[in-house]
C-alpha positions, 0 to 999 in steps of 0.5 A: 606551726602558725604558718602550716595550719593558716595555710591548711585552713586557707586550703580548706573549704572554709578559708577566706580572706574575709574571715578572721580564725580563732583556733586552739591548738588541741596537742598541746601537752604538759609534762611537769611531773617531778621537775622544779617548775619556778619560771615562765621558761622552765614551764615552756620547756616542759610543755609541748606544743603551745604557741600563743601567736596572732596575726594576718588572719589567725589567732593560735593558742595552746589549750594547756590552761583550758581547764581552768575556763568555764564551760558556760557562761555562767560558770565566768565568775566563779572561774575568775573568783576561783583562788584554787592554787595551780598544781604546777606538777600536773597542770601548766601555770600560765598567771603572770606568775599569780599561781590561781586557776582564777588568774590563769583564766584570766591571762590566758582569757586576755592573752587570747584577746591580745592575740586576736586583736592582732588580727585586726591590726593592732600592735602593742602599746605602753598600757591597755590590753596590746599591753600588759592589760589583758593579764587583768581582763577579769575587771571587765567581767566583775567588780571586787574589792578583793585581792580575787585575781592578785592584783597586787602581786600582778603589779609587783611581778610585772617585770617578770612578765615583761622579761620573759623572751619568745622561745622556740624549743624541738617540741613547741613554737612559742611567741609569748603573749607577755612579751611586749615592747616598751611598757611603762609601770602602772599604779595599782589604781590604774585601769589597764583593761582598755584599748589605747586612743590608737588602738580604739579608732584602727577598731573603729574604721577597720574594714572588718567592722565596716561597710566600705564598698565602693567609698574608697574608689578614686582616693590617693595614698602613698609613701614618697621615699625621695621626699619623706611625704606621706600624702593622702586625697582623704586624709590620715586619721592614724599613723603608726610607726612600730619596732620590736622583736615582735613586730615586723622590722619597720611598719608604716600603718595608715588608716583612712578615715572614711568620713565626709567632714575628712573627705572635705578637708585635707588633714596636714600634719608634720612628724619626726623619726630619728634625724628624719624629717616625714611629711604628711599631706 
């Protein structure tokens, strides 16, 4: 579903490559009527077409929890604040298992985030919003000492979203947003609602938020298999080694920094994977 519509608006007059889509799947459709709805996976299995998935140059959500966000915004708060519980038999509950419509927005709201982020690169972390930080992305928009969005409930049913799978059923195609790779637990006086050091400079010096034309003729960059080096004319700024269900089966990410004092120097680091022994020049 994710491929067939990034083609479709690759295809259209308004694809390009210098471009990132954000798009909201419009069939997406709840079926809770007279079912036991307990669990992330008894929800999906009700709910067709929703997909929470980002990557390359799209980001697609399903549009079952909507109702729950503002129309303006003005209206943000409110929705956060909102404790309304969520009629599971009539609307879908996607709150990390905290059943408010101020919850629901506020996952969905971070999910969406977390997914667009991938887009730009970023894969997941132990903590932040590639964690599970985007569940709680209402801290960035207010400021309470109440229990508004089920902060301890959050910490308390994190697992639960962690232990969630992807699935994949005849009506919809699901990659779970919550699904993420080696998170740690968090004290509840902890701020997850941040961006990892990694993740903050790949943002930084992404080609997307910067003017690098014509800066990187000439520079040098390669992975050489027979000696394990990673050598570079400009210096590495980031190196990512990434492995999960999620995650395409092995990455090697560098990113160059486009900086002068780094253009100068020539950075020299040295770095271990299993019994391996990696270089870099």
């Amino acid at each position: 579903l994710w491929g067939y519509l990034g083609r479709e608006i690759m295809n259209s007059r308004i694809g390009s490559n210098n471009k990132k889509y954000l798009g909201f799947l419009s069939c997406t459709k709840y079926n809770g009527e007279s079912k036991l709805i307990e669990t992330y996976e008894d929800m999906i299995k009700v709910t067709e077409g929703h997909i929470a998935l980002g990557g390359g140059g799209l980001a697609l959500f399903g549009s079952a929890c909507l109702h729950t966000w503002p129309e303006n915004v003005e209206e943000a708060v409110r929705r956060f604040e909102d404790n309304t519980r969520v009629d599971k038999q009539k609307f879908m509950d996607d709150s990390c298992y905290r059943g408010t419509y101020g919850t629901c927005f506020t996952t969905t709201l971070g999910s969406v985030l977390h997914e667009l982020c991938h887009t730009f690169d970023l894969g997941h972390t132990q903590d932040g919003i590639m964690d599970r930080g985007f569940d709680n992305v209402h801290k960035f928009f207010i400021v309470t000492n109440s229990n508004v969005s089920g902060d301890e409930e959050s910490v308390a049913l994190k697992s639960k979203c962690l232990a969630v799978n992807s699935l994949v059923n005849s009506n919809s195609i699901i990659r779970n947003p919550n699904r993420v790779q080696n998170s740690r637990p968090r004290k509840k006086s902890e701020d997850d609602t941040h961006f990892t050091r990694s993740c903050s400079v790949i943002l930084s010096y992404h080609k997307f938020f910067n003017d690098y034309a014509n800066r990187s003729n000439g520079y040098i960059l390669k992975f050489d298999r027979a000696t394990n080096f990673v050598k570079s004319t400009l210096g590495i700024r980031v190196i990512e080694i990434r492995k999960g269900m999620n995650e395409m089966k092995t990455v090697l990410m560098i990113l160059i920094l486009y900086l002068l004092r780094i253009m100068r120097v020539i950075l020299s680091k040295n770095f271990m994977k299993g019994n391996k022994f990696y270089g870099v020049n």
